[in-house]
C-alpha positions in Angstrom: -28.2 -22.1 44.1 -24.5 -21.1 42.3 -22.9 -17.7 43.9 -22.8 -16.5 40.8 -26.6 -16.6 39.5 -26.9 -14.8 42.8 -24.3 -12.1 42.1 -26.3 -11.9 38.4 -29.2 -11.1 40.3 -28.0 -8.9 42.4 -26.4 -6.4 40.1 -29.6 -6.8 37.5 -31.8 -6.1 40.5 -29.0 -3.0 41.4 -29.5 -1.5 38.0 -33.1 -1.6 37.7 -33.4 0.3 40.7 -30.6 3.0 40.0 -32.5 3.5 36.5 -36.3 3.6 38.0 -34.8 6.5 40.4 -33.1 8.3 37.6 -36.4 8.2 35.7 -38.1 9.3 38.7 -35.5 12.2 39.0 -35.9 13.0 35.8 -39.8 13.2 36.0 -39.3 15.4 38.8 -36.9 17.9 37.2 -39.4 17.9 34.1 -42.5 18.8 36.4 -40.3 21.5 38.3 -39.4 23.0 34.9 -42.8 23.0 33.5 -43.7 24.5 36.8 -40.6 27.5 36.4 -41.6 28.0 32.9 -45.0 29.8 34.4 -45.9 33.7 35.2 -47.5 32.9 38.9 -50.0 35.0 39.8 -52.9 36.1 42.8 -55.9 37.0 42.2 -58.4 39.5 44.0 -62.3 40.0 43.7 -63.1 43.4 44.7 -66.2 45.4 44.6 -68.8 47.6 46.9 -70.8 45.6 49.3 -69.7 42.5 47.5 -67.0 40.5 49.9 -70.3 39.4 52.1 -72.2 38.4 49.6 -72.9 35.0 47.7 -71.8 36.5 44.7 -68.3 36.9 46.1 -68.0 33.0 46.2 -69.9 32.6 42.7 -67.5 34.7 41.0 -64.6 32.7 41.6 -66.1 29.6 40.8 -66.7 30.5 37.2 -63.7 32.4 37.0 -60.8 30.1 35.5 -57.9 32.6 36.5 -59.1 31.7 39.8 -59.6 27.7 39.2 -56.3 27.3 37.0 -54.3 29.5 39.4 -51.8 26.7 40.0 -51.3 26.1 36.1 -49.9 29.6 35.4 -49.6 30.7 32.0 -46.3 31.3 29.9 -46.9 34.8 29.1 -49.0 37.6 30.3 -50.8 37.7 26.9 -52.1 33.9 28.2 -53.2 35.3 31.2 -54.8 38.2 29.8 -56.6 36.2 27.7 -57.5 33.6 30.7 -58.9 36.6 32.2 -61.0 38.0 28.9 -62.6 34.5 28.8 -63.7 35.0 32.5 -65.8 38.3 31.9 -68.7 36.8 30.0 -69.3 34.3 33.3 -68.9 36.5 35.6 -71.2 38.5 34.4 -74.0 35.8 34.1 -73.5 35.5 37.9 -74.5 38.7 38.1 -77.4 39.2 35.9 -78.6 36.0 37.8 -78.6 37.9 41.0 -80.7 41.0 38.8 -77.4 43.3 38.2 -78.1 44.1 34.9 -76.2 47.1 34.7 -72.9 45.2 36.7 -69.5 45.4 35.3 -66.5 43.7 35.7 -62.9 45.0 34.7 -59.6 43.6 35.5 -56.1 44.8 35.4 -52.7 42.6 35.2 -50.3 44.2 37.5 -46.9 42.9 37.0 -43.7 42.5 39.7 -42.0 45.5 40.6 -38.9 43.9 40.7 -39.1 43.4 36.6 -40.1 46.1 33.9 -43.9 47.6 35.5 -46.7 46.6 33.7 -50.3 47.8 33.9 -52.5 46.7 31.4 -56.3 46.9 32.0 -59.2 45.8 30.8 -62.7 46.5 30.5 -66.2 44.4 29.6 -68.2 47.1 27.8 -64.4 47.9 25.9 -62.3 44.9 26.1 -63.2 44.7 22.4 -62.4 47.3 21.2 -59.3 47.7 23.7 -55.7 48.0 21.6 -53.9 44.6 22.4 -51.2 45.1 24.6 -48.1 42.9 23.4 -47.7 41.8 27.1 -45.5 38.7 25.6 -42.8 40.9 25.3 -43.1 42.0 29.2 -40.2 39.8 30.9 -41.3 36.9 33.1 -41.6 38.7 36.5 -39.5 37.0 39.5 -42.7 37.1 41.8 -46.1 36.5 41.5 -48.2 38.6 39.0 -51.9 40.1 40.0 -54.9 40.0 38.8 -57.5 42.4 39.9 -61.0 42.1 39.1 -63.2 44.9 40.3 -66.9 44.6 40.1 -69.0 47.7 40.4 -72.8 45.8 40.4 -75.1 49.1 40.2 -78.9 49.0 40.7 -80.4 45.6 41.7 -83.5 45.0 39.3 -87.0 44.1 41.1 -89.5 42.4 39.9 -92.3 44.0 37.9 -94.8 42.5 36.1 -95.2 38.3 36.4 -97.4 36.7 33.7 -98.9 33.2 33.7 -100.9 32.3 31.2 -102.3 28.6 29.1 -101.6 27.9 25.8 -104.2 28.6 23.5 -106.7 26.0 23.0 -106.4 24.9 26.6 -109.4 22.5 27.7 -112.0 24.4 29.6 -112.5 24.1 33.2 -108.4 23.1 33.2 -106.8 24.4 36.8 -105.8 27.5 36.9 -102.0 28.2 37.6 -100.5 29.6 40.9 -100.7 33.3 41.2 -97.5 35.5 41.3 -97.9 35.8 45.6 -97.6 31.5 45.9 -94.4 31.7 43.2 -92.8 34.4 45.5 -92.5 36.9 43.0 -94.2 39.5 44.3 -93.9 42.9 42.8 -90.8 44.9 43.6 -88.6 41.5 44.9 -85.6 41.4 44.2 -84.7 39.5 41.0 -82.8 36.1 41.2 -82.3 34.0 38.2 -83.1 31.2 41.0 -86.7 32.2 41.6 -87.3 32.3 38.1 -86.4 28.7 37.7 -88.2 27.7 40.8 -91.8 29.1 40.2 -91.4 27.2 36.9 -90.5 24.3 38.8 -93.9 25.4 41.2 -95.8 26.0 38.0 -95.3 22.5 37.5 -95.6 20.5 40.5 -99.0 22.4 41.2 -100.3 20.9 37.9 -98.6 17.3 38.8 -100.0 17.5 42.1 -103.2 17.9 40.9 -104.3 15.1 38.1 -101.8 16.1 35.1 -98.6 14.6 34.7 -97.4 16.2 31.8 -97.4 19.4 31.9 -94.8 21.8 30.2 -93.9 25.4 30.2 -93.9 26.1 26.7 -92.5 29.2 27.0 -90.7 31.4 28.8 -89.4 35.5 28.4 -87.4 37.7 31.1 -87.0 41.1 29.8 -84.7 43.7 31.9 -86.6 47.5 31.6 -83.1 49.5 31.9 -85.4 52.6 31.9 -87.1 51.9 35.2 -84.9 49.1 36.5 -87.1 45.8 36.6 -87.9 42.7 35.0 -91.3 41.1 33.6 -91.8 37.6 33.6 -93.7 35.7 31.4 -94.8 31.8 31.9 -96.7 30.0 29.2 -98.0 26.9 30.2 -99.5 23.7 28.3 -101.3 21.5 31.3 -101.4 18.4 29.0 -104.2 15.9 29.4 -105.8 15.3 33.1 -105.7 11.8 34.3 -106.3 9.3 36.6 -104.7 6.1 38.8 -104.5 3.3 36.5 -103.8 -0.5 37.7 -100.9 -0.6 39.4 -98.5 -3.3 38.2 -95.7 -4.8 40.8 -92.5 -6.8 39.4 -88.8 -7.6 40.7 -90.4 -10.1 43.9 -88.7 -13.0 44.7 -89.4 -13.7 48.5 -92.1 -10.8 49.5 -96.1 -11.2 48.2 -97.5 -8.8 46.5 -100.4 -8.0 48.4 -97.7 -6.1 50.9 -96.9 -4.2 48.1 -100.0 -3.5 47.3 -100.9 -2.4 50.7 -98.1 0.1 51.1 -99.7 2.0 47.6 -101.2 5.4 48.5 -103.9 5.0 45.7 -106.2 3.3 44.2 -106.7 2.9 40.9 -109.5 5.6 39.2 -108.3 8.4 41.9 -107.2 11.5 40.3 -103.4 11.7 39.9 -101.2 12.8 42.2 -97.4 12.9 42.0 -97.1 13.4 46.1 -98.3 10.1 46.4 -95.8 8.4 44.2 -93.3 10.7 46.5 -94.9 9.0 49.7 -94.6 5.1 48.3 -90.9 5.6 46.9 -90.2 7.0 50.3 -92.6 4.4 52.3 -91.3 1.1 50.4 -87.3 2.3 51.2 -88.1 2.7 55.1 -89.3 -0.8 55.2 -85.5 -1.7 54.6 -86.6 -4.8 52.4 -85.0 -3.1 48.9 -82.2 -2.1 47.3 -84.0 -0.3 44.4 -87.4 1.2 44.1 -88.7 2.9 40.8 -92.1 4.1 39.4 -92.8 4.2 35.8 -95.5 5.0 33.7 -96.5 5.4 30.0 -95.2 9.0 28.6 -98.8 9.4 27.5 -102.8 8.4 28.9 -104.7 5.5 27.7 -108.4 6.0 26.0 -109.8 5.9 29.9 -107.8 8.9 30.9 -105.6 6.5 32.8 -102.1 6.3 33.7 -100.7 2.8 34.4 -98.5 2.4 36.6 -95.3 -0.4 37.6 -93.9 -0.8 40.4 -90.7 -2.0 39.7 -88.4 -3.5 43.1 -85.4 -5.4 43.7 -85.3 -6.8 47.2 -82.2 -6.8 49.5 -81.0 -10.0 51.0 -83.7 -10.3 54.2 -80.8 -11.6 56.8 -78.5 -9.4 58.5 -75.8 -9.9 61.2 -74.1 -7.3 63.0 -71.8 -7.6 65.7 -70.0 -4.0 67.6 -67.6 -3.3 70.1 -68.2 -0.9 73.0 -66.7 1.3 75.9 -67.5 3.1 78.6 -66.1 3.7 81.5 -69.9 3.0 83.4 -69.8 -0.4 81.7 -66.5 -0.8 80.8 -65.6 -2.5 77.5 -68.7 -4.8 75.8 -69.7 -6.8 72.9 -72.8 -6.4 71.1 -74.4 -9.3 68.6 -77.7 -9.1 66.7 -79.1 -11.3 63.8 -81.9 -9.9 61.8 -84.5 -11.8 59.1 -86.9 -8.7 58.0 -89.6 -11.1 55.6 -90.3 -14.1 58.1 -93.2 -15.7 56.2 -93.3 -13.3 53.2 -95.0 -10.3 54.5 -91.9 -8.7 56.2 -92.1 -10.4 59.5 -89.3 -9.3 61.3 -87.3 -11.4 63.6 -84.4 -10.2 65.7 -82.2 -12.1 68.1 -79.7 -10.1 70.0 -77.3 -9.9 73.2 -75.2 -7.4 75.0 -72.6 -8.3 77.1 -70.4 -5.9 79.5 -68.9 -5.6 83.4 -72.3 -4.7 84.3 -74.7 -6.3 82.2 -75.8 -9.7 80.1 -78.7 -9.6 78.1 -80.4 -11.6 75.3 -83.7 -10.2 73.5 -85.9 -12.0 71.1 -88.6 -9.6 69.1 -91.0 -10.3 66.6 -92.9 -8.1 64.8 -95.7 -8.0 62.4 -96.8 -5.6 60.6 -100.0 -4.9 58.6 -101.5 -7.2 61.5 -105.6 -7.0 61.5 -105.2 -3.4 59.2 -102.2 -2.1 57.3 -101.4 0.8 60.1 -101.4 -2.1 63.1 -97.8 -3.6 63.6 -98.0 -7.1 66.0 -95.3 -6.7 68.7 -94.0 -9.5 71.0 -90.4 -10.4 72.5 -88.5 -12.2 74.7 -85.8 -10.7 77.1 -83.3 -12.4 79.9 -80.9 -9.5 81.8 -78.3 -10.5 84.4 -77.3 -7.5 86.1 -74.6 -6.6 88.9 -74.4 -3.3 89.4 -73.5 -0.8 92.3 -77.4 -0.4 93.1 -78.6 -3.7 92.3 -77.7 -7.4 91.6 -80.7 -8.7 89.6 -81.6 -11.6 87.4 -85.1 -11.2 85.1 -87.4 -12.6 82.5 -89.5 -10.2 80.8 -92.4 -11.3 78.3 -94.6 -8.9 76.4 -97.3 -8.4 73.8 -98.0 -5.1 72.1 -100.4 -3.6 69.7 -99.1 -0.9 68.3 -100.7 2.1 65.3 -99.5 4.2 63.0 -101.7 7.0 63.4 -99.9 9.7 61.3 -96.3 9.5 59.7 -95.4 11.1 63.1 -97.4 9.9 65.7 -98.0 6.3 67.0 -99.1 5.1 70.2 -99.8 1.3 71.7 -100.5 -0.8 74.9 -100.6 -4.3 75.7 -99.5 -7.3 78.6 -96.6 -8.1 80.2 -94.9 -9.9 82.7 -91.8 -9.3 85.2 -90.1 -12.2 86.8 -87.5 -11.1 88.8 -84.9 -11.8 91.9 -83.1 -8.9 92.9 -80.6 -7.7 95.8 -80.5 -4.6 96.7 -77.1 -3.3 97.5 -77.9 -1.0 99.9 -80.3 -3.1 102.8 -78.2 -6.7 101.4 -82.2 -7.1 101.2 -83.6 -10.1 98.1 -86.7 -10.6 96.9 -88.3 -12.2 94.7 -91.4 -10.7 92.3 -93.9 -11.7 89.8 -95.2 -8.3 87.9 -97.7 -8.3 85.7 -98.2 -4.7 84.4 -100.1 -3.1 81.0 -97.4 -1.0 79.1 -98.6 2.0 77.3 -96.8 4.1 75.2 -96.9 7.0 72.6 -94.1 8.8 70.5 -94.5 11.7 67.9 -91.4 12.0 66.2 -90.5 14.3 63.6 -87.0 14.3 63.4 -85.4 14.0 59.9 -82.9 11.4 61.1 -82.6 9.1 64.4 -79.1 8.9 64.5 -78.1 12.2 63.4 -81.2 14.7 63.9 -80.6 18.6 62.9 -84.3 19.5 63.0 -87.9 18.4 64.6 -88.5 16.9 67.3 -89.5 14.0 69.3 -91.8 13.3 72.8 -92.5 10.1 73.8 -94.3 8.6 77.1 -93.9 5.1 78.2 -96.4 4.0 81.7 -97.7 1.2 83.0 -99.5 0.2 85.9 -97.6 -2.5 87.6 -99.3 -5.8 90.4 -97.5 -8.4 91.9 -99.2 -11.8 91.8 -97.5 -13.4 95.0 -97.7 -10.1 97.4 -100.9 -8.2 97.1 -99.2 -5.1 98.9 -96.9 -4.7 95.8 -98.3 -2.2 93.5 -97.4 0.5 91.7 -97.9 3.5 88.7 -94.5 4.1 87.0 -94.2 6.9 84.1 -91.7 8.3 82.1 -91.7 11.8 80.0 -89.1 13.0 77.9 -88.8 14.8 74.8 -86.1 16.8 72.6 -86.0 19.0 69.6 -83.1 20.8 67.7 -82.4 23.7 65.7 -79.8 24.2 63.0 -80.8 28.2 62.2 -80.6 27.4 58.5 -77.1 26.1 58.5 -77.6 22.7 57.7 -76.0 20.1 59.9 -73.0 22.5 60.2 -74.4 24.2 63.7 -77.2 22.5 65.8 -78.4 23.1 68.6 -79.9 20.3 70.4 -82.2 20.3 74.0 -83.6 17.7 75.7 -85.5 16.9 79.0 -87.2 14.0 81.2 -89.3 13.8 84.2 -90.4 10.1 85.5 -92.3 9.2 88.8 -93.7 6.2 90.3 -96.5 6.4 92.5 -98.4 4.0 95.0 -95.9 2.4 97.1 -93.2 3.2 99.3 -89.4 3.6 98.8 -88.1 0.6 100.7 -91.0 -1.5 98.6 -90.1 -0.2 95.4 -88.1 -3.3 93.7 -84.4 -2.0 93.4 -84.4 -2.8 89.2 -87.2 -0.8 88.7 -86.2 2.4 90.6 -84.9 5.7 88.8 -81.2 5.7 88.4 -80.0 9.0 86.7 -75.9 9.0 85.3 -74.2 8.2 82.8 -74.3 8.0 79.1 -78.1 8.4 78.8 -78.4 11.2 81.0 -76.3 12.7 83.1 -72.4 12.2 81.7 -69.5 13.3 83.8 -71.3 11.0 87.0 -70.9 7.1 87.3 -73.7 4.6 85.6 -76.6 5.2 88.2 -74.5 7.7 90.4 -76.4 10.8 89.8 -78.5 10.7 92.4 -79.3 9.7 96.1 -76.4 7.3 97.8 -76.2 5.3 101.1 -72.2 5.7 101.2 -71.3 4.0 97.6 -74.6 2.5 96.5 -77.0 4.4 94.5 -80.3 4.2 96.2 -82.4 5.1 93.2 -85.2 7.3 93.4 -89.2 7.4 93.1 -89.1 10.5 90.5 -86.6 12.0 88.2 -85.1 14.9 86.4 -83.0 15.1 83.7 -82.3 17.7 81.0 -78.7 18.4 78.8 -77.8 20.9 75.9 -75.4 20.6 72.8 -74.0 22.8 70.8 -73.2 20.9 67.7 -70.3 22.0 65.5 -68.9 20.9 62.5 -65.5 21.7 61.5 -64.9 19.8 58.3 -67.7 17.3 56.2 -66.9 14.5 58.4 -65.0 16.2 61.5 -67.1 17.7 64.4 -67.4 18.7 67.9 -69.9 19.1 71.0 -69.6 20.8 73.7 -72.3 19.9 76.4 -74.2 20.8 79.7 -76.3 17.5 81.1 -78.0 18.2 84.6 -80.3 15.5 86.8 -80.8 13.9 89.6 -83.6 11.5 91.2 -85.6 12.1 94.3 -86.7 9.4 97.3 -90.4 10.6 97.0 -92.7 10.2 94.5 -93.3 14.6 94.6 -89.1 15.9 94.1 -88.4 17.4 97.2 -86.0 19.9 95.6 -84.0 21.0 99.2 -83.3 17.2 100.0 -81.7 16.3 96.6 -79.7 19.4 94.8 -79.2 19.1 91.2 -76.1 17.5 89.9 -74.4 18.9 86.8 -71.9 17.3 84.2 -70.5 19.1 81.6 -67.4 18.2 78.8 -66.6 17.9 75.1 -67.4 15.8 72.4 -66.4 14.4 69.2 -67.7 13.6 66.2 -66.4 11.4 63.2 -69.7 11.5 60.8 -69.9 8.4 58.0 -72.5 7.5 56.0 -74.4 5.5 58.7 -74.4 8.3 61.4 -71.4 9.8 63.5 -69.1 8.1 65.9 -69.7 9.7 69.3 -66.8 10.2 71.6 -67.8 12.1 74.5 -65.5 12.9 77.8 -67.2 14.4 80.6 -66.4 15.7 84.4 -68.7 16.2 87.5 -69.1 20.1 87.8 -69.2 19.5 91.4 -67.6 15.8 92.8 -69.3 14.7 96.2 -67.0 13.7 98.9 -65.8 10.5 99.7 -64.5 9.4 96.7 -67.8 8.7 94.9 -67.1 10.5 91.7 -64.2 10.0 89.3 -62.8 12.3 87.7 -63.9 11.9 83.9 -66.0 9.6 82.5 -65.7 8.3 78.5 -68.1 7.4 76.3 -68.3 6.1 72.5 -71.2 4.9 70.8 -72.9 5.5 67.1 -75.2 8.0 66.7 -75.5 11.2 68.6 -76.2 11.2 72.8 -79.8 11.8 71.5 
């Protein structure tokens, strides 16, 4: 290339940057000025009783001196007329709240270091208020104020609520819901909101209840200023009464109908009922096979007294692979794979092949599930699993088969039992002891769950109870009952997910068959990141020097106190406590409780928080056994 094509290049390049940074600067300069050319000002909301209350928060919401603060105006006759334009919000926000008699004034109090201004005004006056040629007041070197002091008098009760039909209403129509079900009650406070909701209630009771068009016709809220409450008038027009009609589905590409069909709350001819649209929506997402669900209906009956409906879907792709990284200092760092197909054979069979591999663990699971199998609530349950484990209690290497039934009783409660069988050869760590067993055991479970989210719960509660009575084909004297309780619920005192407050306990046992029988695998193991942080995977418990011994009965129980500090920023601290016991009955004075404690964070996204948990032993055992913190990160909260 010629040197000087290059030296061209140079220099052009040269010059377009000098003149992209003088444009720049000049930008700059031009936003600073525009900035300069303003009268900053604060502004306070002040009033009796009011710094406490919602109303506080509302006020400056509405208020645009408050919003715009950091686009000041030129003058002060800008700013009083920002503020003027303010007083008729404000003032809704507190007839909403039953203030009727509130009143808002505001003064402008200019720097001290320029010529003193006050200039006030007033709601009931500001009209008639002589303008103030505040232009002519020089720009003040700091920041104006604006005051706004809210005096909100008497709160208005309610007084007299009135719910009547239109004229010409059909006879034998429902009645509407009294005053005492709206919550409007004589003598309660007035709140625009409660208003709006018992219309809301007005309605839903009809829709619930075989009319899906009703209206409120009309609505009045007079203030009495002469004894301080409001009336409340509803008119309501019911609209026709109908019924179900046939229920139309379109949108499938890989699923049958009849699945569909099956997941409908009702049948056609039933009276209508806009809780069970509600339940399908809400039924047909948790299945996981669409991406949109929508109900529609013609905006008026049919000459039955029906009202068709469609069912209109768009299924998701049915495959799904996934693969996650891992660490913790019981297993050290991991890798996790899964692959997913949730419509098998068209009637959302679901197949799931998946593996875990870590310092401590290899295992691969194969599950299939059917649901709907002999009647709609019945879900068909069989899988698959291979585990190699070396751990500090146990080396072990397994095949596990088994078939469940399981049923839906409620949304909350389901319980099942079946077959399986345990082929196993483990070593147990602390006799050098292998063996060899061939279990075959009937699994029973039950789980009532009414939390509102599994990865992220902030209220309900969930119990669950796995047993199963276990024989040994190839050693008669091999035998056993193993159980295991636990449950946990959580409080968020009405704050949302902001503060939660989360318990939960376990108890297991095993009965029928001696300690030194009890094959190692199957043995309690309390510690670590299921149960008792701050102690070693399978250290909280009995030891022989190093090795975990594991135990025929356990305890367990922790505490969180859930924070949030910002949307998507949070912390726990946390209290876990457990230990397991040699005998089948906990012999508390053999075995003391061990207690782990530490801090927690949060990061929360869309598809449940990132848990990052580091925890100590409140008490280390000596010898070395216990470390000194232990780490943990996962998705989803410890439980």
């Amino acid at each position: 290339m010629p040197l000087s094509f290059v030296h061209t290049f140079r220099l052009a390049l040269l010059g377009t940057l000098c003149l992209i940074l003088l444009h720049g600067f000049s930008q700059a300069a031009e936003t600073a000025s525009k900035k300069s050319d303003g009268i900053p000002y604060e502004v306070e909301i002040k009033g009796k009783n009011l710094e406490k209350s919602p109303i506080h928060k509302l006020l400056g919401e509405v208020s645009l001196a408050v919003q715009k603060k950091n686009e000041p105006p030129k003058s002060l006759a800008l700013l009083r007329r920002r503020c003027e334009g303010d007083l008729p919000e404000m003032q809704k926000v507190l007839r909403s709240f039953g203030y009727f008699r509130g009143t808002i004034t505001f003064k402008i109090l200019s720097s001290k270091s320029a010529k003193d201004s006050e200039v006030e005004y007033q709601t009931t006056t500001r009209a008639d208020h002589p303008e103030t040629d505040s232009s002519a007041v020089p720009p003040p070197a700091n920041p104006a104020t604006v005051n706004f002091e809210v005096d909100l008098g008497p709160r208005f009760a309610f007084s007299k609520i009135n719910i009547t039909l239109v004229p010409g209403a059909a006879p034998g129509v429902l009645s509407p819901p009294t005053p005492t079900e709206l919550g409007l009650d004589q003598d309660t406070p007035y709140t625009a909101s409660s208003v709006v909701k018992a219309g809301e209630a007005i309605l839903t009771r009809y829709k619930e209840n075989g009319y899906p068009f009703p209206k409120i016709s009309h609505r009045d809220v007079i203030a009495d200023f002469k004894t301080d409450h409001v009336e409340v008038s509803f008119q309501v027009s019911p609209g026709p009464y109908a019924r179900f009609g046939a229920t139309r589905v379109t949108g499938l590409e890989r699923l049958k109908e009849k699945y569909v069909y099956e997941l409908i709350p009702w049948k056609e001819g039933e009276p209508y009922d806009v809780r069970k649209i509600k339940a399908a929506r809400q039924t047909l997402f948790d299945t996981n096979l669409f991406g949109v669900v929508a109900f529609k209906n013609p905006e008026k009956v049919d000459a039955r007294g029906q009202l068709p409906m469609t069912v209109e879907l768009k299924e998701r792709s049915p495959r799904t692979i996934r693969l996650g990284l891992e660490y913790t200092t019981d297993y050290g760092p991991g890798v996790n794979s899964s692959w997913t197909h949730r419509n098998l054979f068209g009637m959302a069979e679901k197949l799931t092949a998946s593996a875990i591999i870590n310092q401590e663990t290899r295992t691969a699971l194969l599950r299939f599930a059917k649901p709907m199998f002999l009647n709609k609530n019945n879900t068909f349950i069989s899988q698959i699993a291979f585990n190699d484990e070396t751990t500090d209690a146990y080396d072990a290497t397994s095949g596990i088969v088994t078939v469940v039934l399981q049923q839906q009783f409620t949304k909350a409660f389901r319980a099942g039992g079946g077959l399986g069988f345990h082929l196993s050869r483990v070593k147990d760590n602390a006799t050098s002891e292998r063996n060899s067993y061939q279990l075959f055991y009937v699994p029973l479970t039950a789980d009532l769950d009414t939390r509102n989210n599994i990865l992220n719960p902030i209220r309900g509660y969930h119990l669950s109870l796995g047993m199963a009575p276990y024989q040994d084909i190839s050693q008669s004297d091999i035998r056993f009952f193993r159980y295991i309780l636990g449950g946990s619920t959580y409080y968020n005192f009405n704050h949302g997910d902001w503060f939660v407050v989360a318990v939960k306990a376990g108890f297991g046992q095993i009965f029928g068959i001696d300690h030194n029988k009890m094959p190692a695998d199957l043995r309690f193991y309390p510690g670590g990141g299921g149960s008792v942080r701050g102690y070693g995977y399978q250290m909280a418990g009995p030891l022989s020097g190093n090795v975990p011994l594991g135990g025929l009965s356990m305890l367990l129980g922790s505490l969180e106190l859930r924070f949030k500090v910002t949307e998507s920023i949070g912390i726990v601290p946390f209290l876990d406590a457990g230990t397991a016991y040699l005998d089948t009955v906990p012999d508390f004075s053999e075995q003391e409780m061990l207690y782990g404690a530490g801090l927690g964070l949060r990061y929360y996204t869309t598809i449940g928080p990132i848990r990052l948990d580091v925890a100590v032993p409140l008490e280390k055992r000596p010898g070395g056994v216990d470390s000194d913190y232990q780490i943990y990160v996962s998705i989803g909260q410890s439980f």
